[in-house]
SERO-4910 file (N, C-alpha, C, O; in steps of 0.05 Angstrom, whole numbers):
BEGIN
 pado doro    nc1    nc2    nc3   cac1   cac2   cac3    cc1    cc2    cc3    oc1    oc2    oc3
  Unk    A    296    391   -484    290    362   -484    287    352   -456    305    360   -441
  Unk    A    269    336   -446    260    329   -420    273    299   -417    266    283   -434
  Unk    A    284    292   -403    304    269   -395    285    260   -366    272    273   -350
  Unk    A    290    236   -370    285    229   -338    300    210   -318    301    187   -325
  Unk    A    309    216   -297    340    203   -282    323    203   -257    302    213   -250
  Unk    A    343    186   -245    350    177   -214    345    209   -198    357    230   -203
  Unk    A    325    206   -182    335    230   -161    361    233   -147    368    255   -140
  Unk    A    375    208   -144    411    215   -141    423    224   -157    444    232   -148
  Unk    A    421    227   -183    434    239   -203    420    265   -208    424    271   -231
  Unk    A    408    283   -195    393    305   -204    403    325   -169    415    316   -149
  Unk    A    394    347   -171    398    368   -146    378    364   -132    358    376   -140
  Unk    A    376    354   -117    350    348    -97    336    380    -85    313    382    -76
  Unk    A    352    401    -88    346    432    -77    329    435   -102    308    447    -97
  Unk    A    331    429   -122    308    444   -146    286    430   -150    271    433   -170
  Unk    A    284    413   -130    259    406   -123    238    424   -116    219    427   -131
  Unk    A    241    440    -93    230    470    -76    222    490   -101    205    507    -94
  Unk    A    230    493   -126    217    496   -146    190    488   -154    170    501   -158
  Unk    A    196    463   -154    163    451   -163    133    455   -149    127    441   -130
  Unk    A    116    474   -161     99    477   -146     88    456   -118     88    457    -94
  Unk    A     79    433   -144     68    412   -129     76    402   -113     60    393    -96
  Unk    A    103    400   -111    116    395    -92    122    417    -60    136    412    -41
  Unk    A    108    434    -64    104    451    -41     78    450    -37     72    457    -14
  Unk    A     60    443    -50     28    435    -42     35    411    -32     25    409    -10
  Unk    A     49    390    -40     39    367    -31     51    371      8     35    363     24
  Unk    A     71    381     17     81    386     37    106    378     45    114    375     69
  Unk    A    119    373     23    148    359     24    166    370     34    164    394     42
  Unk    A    194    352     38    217    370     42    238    351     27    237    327     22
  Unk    A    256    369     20    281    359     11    292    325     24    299    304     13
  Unk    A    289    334     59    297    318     71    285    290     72    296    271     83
  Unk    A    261    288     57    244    263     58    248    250     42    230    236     33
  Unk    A    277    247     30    284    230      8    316    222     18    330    231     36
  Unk    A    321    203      0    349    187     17    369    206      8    369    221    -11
  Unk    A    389    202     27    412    231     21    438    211      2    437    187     -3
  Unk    A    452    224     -2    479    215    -20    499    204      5    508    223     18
  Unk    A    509    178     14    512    164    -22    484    141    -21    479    127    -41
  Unk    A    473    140     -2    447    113      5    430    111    -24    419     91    -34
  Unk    A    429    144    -38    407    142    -62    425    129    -87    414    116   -104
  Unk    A    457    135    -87    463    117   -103    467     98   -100    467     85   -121
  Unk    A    472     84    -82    490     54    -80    452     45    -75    450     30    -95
  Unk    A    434     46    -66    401     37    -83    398     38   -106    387     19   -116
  Unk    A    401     49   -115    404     60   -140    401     37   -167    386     32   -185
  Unk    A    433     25   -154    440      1   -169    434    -24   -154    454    -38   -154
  Unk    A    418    -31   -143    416    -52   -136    394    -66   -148    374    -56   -157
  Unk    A    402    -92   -146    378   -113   -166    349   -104   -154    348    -99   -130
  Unk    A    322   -103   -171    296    -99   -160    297   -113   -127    297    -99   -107
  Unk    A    296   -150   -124    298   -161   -110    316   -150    -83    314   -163    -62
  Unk    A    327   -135    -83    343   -131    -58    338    -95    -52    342    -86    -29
  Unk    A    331    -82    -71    323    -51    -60    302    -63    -37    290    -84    -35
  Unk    A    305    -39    -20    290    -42      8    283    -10     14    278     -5     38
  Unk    A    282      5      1    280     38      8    261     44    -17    259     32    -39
  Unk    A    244     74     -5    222     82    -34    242     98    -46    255    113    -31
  Unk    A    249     99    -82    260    105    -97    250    122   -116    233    110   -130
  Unk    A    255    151   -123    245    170   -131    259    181   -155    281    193   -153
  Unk    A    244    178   -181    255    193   -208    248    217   -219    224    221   -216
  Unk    A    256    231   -228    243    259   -244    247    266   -267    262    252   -281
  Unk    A    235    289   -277    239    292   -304    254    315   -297    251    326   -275
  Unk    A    270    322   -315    282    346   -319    286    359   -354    291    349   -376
  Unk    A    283    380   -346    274    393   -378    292    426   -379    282    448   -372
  Unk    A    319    423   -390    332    443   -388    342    458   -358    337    481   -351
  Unk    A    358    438   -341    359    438   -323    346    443   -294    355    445   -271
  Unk    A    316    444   -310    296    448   -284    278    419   -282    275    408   -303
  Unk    A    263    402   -254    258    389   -247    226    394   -254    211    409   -241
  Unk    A    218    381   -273    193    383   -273    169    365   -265    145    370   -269
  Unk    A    180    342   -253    165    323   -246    178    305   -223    202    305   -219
  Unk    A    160    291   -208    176    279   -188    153    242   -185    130    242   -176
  Unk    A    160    232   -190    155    197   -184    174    177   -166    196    169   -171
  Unk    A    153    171   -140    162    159   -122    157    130   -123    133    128   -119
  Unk    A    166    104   -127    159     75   -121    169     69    -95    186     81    -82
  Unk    A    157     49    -89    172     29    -65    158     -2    -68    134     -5    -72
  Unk    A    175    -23    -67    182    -44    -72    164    -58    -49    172    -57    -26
  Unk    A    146    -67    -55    121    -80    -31    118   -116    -42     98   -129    -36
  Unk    A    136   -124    -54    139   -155    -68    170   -157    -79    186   -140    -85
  Unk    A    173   -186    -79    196   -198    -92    208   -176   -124    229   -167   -132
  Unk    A    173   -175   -135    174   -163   -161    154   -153   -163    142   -158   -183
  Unk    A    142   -138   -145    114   -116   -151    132    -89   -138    147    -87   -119
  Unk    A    125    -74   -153    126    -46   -144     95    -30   -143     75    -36   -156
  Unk    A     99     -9   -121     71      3   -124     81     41   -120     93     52   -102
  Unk    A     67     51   -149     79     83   -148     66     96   -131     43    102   -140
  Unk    A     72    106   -106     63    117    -82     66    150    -93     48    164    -84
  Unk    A     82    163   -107     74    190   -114     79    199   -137     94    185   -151
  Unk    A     69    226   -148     62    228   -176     60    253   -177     36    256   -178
  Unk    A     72    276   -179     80    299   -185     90    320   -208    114    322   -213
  Unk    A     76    332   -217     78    344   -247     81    377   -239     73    389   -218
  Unk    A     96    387   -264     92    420   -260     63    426   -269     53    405   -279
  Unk    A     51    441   -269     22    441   -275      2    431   -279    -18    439   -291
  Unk    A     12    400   -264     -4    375   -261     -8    370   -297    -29    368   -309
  Unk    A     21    370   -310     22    360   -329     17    329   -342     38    316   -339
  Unk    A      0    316   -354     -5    294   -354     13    277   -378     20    253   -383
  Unk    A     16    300   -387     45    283   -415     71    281   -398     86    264   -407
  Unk    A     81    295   -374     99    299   -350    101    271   -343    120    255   -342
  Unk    A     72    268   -336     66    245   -319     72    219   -333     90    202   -329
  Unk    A     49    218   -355     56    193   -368     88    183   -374     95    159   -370
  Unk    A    107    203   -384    129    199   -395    150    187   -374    169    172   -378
  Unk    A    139    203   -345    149    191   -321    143    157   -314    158    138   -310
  Unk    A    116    159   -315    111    125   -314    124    116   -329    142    102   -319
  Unk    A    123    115   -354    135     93   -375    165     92   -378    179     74   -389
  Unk    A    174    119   -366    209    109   -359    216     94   -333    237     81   -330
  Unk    A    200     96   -316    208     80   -290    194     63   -297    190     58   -273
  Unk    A    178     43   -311    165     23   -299    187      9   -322    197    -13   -316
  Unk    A    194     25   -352    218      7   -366    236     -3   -355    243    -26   -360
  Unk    A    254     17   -330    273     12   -322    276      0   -294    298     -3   -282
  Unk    A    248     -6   -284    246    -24   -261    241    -49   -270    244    -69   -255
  Unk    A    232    -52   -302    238    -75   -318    260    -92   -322    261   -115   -331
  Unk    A    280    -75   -312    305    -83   -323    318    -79   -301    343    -77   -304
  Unk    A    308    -76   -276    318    -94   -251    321   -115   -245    338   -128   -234
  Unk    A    296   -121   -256    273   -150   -252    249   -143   -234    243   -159   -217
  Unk    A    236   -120   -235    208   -114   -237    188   -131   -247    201   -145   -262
  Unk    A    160   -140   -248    148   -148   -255    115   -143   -261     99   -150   -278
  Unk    A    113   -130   -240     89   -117   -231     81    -99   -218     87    -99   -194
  Unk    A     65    -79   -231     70    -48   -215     36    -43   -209     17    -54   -220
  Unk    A     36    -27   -192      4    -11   -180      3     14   -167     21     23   -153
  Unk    A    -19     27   -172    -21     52   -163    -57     54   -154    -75     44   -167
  Unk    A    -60     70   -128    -79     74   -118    -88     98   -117    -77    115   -104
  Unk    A   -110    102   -130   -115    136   -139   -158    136   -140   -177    123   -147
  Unk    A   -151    162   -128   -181    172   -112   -202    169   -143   -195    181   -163
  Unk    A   -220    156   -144   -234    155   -165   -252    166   -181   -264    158   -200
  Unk    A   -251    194   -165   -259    217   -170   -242    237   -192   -251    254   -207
  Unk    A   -215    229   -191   -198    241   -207   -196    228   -232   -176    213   -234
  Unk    A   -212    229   -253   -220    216   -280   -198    225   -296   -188    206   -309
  Unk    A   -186    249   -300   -157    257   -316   -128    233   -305   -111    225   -321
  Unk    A   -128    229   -289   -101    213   -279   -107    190   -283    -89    174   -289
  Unk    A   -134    182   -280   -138    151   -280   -142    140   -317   -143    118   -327
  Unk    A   -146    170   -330   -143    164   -360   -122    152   -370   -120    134   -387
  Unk    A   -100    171   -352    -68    176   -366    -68    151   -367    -71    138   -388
  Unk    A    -63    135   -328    -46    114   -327    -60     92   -347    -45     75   -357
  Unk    A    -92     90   -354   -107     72   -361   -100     74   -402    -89     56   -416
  Unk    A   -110    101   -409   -109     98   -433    -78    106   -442    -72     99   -465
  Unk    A    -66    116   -432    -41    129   -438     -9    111   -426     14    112   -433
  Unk    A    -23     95   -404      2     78   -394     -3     48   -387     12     35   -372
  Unk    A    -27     37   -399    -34      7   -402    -35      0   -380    -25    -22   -374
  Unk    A    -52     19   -352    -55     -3   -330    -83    -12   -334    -96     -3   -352
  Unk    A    -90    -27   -321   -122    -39   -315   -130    -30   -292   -114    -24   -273
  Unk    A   -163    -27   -292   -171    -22   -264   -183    -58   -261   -204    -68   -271
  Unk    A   -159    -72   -240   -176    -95   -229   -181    -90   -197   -183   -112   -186
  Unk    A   -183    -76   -186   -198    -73   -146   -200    -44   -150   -190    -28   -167
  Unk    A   -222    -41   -123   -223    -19   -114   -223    -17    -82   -236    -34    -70
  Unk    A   -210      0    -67   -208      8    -39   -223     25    -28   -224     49    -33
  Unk    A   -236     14    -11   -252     42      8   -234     42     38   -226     24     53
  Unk    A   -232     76     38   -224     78     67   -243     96     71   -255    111     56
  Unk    A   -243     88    101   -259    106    136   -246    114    148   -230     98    156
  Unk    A   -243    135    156   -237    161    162   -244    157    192   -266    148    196
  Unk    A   -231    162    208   -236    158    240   -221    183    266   -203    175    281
  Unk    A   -232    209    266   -221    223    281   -214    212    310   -227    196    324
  Unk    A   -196    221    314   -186    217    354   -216    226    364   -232    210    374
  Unk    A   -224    255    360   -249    262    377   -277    245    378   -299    247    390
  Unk    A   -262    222    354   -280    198    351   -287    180    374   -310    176    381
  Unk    A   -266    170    386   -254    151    402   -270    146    423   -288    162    420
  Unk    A   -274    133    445   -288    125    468   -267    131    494   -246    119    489
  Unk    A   -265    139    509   -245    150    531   -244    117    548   -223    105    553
  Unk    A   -269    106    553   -264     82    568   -257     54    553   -265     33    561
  Unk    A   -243     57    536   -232     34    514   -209     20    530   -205     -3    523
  Unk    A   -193     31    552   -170     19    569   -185    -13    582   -173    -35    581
  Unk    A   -201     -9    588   -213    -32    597   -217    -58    586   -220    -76    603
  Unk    A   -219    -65    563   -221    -88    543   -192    -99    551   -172    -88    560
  Unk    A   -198   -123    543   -169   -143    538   -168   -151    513   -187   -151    497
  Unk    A   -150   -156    510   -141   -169    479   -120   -190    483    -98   -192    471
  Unk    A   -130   -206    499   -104   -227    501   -112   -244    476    -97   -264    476
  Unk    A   -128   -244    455   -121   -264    436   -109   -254    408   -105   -264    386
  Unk    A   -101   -220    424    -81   -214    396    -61   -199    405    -62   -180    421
  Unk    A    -35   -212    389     -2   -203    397      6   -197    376    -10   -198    357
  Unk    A     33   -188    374     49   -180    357     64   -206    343     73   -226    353
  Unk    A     62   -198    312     71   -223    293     99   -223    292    112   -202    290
  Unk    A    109   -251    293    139   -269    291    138   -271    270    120   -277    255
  Unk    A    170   -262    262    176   -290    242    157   -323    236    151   -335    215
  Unk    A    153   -330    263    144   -363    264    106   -358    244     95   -374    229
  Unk    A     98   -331    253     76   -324    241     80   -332    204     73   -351    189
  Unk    A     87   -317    202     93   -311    170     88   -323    151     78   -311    132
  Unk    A     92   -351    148     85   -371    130     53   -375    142     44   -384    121
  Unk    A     35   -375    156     11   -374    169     -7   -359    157    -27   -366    143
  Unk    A      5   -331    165     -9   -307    155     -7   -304    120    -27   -296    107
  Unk    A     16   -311    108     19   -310     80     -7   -337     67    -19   -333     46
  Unk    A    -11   -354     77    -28   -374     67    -56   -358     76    -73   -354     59
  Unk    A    -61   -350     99    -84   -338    104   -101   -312     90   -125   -309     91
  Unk    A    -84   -298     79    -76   -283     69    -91   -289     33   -113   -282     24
  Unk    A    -67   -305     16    -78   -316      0   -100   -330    -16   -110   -328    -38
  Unk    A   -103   -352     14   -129   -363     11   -152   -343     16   -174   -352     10
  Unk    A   -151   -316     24   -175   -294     24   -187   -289     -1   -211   -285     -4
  Unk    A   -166   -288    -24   -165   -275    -46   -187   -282    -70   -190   -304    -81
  Unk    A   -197   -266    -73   -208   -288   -108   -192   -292   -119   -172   -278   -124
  Unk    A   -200   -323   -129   -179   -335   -146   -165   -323   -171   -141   -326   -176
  Unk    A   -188   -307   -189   -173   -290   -212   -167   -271   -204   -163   -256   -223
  Unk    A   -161   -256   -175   -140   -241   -177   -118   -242   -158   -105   -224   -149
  Unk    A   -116   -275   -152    -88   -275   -135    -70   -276   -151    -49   -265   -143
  Unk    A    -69   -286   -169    -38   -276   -190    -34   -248   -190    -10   -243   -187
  Unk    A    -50   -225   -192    -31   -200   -187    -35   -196   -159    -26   -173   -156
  Unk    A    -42   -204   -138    -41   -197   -111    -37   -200    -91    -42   -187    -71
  Unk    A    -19   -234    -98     -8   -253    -88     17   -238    -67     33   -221    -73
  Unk    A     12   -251    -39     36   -243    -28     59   -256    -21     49   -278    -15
  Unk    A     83   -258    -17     97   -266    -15    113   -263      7    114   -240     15
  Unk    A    131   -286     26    144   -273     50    156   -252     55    154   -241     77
  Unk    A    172   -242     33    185   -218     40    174   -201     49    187   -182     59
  Unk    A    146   -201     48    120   -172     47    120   -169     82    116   -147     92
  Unk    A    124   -190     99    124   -186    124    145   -192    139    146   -197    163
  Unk    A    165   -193    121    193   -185    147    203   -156    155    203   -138    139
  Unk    A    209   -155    171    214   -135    190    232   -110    171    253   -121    162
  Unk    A    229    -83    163    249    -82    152    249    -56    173    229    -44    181
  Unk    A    279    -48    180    292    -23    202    278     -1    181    271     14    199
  Unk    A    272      8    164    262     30    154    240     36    155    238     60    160
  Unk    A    216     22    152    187     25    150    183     19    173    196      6    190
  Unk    A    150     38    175    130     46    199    109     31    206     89     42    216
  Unk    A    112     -2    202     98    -18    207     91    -30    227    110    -44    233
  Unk    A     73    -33    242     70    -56    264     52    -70    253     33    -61    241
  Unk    A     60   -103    255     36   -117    254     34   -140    278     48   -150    296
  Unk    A     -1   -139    265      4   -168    296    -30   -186    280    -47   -181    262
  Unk    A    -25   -203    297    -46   -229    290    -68   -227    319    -70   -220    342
  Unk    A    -84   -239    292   -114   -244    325   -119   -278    317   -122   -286    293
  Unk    A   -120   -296    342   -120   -313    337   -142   -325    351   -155   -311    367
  Unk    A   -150   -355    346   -173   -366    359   -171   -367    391   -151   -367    405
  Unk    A   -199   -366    400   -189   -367    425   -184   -394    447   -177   -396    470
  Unk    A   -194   -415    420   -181   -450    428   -168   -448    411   -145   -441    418
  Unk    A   -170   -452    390   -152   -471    372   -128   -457    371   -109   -470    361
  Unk    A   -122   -429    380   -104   -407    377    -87   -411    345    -63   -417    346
  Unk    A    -97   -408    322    -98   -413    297   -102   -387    286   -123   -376    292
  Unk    A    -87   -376    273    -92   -341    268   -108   -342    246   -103   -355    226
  Unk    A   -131   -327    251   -155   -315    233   -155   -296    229   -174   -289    214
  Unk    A   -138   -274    239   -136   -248    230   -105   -243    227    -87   -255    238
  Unk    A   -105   -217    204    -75   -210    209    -82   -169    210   -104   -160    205
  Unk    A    -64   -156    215    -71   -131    209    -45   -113    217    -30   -114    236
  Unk    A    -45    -96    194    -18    -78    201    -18    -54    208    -26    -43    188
  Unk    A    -14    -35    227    -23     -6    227     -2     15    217     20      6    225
  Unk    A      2     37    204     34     40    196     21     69    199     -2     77    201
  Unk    A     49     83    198     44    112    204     60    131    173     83    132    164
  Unk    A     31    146    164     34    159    142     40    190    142     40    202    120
  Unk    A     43    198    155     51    230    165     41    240    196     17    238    202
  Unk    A     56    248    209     50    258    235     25    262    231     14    273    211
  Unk    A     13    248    259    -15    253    269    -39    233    255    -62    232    263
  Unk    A    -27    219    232    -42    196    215    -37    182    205    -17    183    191
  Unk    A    -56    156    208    -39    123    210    -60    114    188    -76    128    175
  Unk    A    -54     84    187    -73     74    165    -66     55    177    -42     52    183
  Unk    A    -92     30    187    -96      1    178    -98     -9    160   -116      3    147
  Unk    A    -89    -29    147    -94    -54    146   -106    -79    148   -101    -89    170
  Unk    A   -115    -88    139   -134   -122    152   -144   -143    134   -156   -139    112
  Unk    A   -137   -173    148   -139   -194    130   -158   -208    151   -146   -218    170
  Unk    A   -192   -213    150   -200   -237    166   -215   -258    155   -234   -257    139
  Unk    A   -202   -276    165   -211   -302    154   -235   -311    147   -246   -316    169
  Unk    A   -249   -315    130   -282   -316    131   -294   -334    160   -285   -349    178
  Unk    A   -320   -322    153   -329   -332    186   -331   -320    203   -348   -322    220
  Unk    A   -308   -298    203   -291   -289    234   -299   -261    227   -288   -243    238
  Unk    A   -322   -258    207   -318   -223    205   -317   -202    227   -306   -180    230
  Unk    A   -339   -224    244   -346   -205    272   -321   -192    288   -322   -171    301
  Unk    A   -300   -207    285   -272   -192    298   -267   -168    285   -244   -164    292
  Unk    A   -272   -153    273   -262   -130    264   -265   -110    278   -250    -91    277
  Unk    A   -290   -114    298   -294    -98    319   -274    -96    340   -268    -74    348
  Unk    A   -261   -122    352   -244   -118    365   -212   -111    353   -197    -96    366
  Unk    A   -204   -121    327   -186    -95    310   -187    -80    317   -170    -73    332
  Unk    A   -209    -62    311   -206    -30    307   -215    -25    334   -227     -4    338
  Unk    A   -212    -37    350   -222    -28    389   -187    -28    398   -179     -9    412
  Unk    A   -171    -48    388   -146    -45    396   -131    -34    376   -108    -35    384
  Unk    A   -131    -26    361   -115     -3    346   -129     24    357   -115     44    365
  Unk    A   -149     24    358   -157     56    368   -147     58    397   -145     82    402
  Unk    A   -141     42    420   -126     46    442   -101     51    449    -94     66    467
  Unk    A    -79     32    423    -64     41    422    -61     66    416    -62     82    435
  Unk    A    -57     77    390    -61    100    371    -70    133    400    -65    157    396
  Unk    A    -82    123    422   -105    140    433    -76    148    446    -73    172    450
  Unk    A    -53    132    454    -40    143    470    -16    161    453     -2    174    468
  Unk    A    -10    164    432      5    175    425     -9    207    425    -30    217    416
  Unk    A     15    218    439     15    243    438     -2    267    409    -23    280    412
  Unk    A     10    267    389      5    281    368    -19    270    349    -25    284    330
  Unk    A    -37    236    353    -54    226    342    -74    245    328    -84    265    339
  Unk    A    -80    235    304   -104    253    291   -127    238    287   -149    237    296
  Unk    A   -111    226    267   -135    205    247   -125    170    246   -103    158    245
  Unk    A   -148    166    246   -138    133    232   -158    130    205   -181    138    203
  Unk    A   -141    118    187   -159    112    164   -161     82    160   -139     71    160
  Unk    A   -177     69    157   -182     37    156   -192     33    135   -214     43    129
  Unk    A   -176     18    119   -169     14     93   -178    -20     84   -163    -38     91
  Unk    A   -203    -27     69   -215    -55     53   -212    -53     26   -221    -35     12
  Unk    A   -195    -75     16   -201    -84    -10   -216    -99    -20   -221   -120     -9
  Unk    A   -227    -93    -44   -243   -116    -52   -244   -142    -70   -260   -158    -79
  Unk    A   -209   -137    -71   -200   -167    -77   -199   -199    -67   -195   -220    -78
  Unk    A   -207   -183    -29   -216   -203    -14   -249   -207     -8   -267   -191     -3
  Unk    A   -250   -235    -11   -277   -247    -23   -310   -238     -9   -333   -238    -18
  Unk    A   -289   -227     27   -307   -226     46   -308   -185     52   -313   -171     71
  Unk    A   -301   -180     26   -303   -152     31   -326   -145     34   -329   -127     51
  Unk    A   -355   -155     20   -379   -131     15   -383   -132     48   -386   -111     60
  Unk    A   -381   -165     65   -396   -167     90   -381   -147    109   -393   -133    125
  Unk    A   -336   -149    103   -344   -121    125   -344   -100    122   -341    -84    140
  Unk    A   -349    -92     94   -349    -55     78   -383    -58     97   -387    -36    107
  Unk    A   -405    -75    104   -427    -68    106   -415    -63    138   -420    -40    144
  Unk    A   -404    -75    155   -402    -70    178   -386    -43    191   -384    -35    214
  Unk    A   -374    -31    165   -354    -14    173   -375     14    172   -377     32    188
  Unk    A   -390      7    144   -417     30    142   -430     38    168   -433     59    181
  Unk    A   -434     13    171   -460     23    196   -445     42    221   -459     59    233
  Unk    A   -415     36    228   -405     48    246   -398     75    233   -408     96    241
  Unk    A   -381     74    213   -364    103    205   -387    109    183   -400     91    172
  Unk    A   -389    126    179   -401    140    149   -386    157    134   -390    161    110
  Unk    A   -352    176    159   -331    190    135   -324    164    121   -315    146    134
  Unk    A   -327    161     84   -311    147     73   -300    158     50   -308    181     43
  Unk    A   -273    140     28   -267    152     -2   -268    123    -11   -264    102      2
  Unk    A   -275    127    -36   -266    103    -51   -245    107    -71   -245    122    -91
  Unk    A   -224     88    -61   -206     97    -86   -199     68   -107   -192     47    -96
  Unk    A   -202     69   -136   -189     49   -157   -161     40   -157   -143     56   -161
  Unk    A   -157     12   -151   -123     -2   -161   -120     -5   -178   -136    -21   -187
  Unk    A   -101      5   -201    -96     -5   -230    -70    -19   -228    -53    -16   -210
  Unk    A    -70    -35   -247    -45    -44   -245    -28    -49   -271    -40    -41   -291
  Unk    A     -6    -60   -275      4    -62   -297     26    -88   -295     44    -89   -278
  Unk    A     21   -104   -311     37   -127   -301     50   -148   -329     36   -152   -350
  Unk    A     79   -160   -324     86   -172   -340     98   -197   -333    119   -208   -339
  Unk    A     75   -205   -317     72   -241   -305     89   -262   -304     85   -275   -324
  Unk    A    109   -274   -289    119   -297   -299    104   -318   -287    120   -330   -274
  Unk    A     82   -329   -285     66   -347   -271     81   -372   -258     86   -392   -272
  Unk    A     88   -370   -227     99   -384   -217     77   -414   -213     54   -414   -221
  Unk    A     93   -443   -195     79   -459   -180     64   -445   -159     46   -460   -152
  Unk    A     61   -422   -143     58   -411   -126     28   -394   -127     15   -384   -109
  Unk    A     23   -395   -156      0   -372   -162    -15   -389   -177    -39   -387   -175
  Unk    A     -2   -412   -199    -16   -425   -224    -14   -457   -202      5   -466   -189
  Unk    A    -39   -466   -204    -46   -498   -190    -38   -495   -163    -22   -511   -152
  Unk    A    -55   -469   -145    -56   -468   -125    -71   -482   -107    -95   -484   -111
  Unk    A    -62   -491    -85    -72   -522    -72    -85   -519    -65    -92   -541    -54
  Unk    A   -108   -498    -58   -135   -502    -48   -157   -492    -76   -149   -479    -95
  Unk    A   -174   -498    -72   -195   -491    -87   -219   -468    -81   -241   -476    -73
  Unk    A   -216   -449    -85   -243   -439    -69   -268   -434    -91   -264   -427   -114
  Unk    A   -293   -438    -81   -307   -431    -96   -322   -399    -76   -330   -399    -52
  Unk    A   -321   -372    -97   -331   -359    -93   -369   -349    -84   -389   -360    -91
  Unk    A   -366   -332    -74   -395   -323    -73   -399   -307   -102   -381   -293   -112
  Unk    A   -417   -309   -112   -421   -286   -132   -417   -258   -128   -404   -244   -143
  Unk    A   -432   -247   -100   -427   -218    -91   -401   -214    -83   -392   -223    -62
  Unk    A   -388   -203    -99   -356   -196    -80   -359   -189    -55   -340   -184    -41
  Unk    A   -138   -104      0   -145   -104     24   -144   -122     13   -149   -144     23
  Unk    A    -22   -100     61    -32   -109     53    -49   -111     38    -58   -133     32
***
């Protein structure tokens, strides 16, 4: 009989069993040690602050492994998905016990980002675990041997590193990006940019260069030695700054020792995506597209329902 528990309640060593889990490149050690995985464990949705990892187990062996981490007040988003033989009944049974029991944290809304090429996984979660496909993500692919050697020279004095005092700024800027039918699932909330001691985030703002009024926001975070991923929110109007984004993230990034790749990551939940998916084309041509599904059990706040601006969209349609 196949049970599924807390990775604190299971042997974290019979992990190294699981195939997939030696393809994907893991280690034991990349998961919270005892007692941090229990005393998270029990904590209300609202206050976990660490990614939280369940499995299946089936006669004392680990046959599956599901990672979330908490990116909202009450959104979760399942960052990994691991089966013994890329089992998809493994899988499903995994989703629908963690997303019950992040229900009953006070969970509310869950997402997963998956390459759209992979039509078996996007069945499961779609026909087999009631998500929807509402966005899709394209990332560009950006080698170091990419880079320009004379990039030291630019200034960027109209973008710093984001405050606290930022936050309520960037969260309205942010929102107001959105199409209106899908800022209820993609709505952000402050917590999304305070500082937390665990995560690999830097962010910072680009602001006007009179009115000094932030029109951009962007986060760069680091996803495994040697490769990072942006982030980016710009205010319509302002597309043309993206060039200088990715001129100062690629300078930074240039100096770290072990740098590989940067991947720069657009959603198309924001209104002004097609204009810079067209600008990102013409520079990069490595790209993937990957589908957001999501799964959600809404409490529609003042915050999302009779939101104070109005926008009217373009017809032609990313933190």
């Amino acid at each position: 009989m196949t049970v599924i528990k807390n990775l604190a309640f299971a042997d974290k060593q019979k992990l190294k069993a699981l195939e997939s889990f030696k393809e994907a490149d893991l280690n034991v050690s990349d998961f919270l040690p005892f007692p941090i995985d229990l005393l998270h464990h029990f904590l209300p949705f609202r206050l976990k602050f660490l990614d939280e990892s369940f499995v299946s187990v089936d006669e004392r062996k680990i046959t599956g492994l599901l990672t979330v981490q908490r990116v909202g007040s009450k959104r979760a988003k399942i960052s990994r998905l691991l089966s013994e033989g890329n089992s998809l009944e493994t899988g499903k049974f995994l989703v629908d016990c963690t997303v019950s029991f992040l229900l009953s944290k006070g969970a509310e809304s869950f997402y997963v980002v998956i390459d759209k090429r992979n039509d078996k996984l996007i069945n499961m979660f779609m026909e087999g675990c009631g998500f929807k496909n509402l966005a899709r993500e394209i990332v560009y692919k950006i080698n170091s041997n990419d880079f320009i050697s004379d990039l030291n020279d630019i200034s960027f004095s109209h973008i710093r590193k984001m405050t606290t005092i930022d936050i309520k700024e960037v969260k309205t800027l942010i929102n107001d990006t959105m199409h209106s039918y899908q800022r209820a699932i993609f709505y952000k909330n402050s917590y999304e940019f305070k500082y937390n001691f665990f995560n690999r985030i830097k962010q910072y703002v680009l602001t006007g260069e009179k009115s000094k009024d932030i029109i951009a926001f962007f986060a760069v975070s680091k996803i495994k030695k040697g490769e990072y991923f942006v982030d980016f929110v710009i205010s319509p109007s302002y597309e043309g700054y993206l060039s200088d984004i990715i001129q100062f993230v690629k300078i930074r990034l240039s100096k770290i020792k072990d740098f590989k790749v940067l991947y720069v990551k657009l959603k198309s939940y924001y209104y002004n995506f097609e204009e810079l998916n067209e600008m990102l084309k013409i520079e990069y041509k490595n790209s993937n597209e990957n589908i957001i599904l999501t799964k959600n059990f809404l409490t529609l706040n003042k915050e999302t329902v009779g939101y104070e601006k109005m926008i009217f969209n373009d017809a032609t349609p990313a933190f």
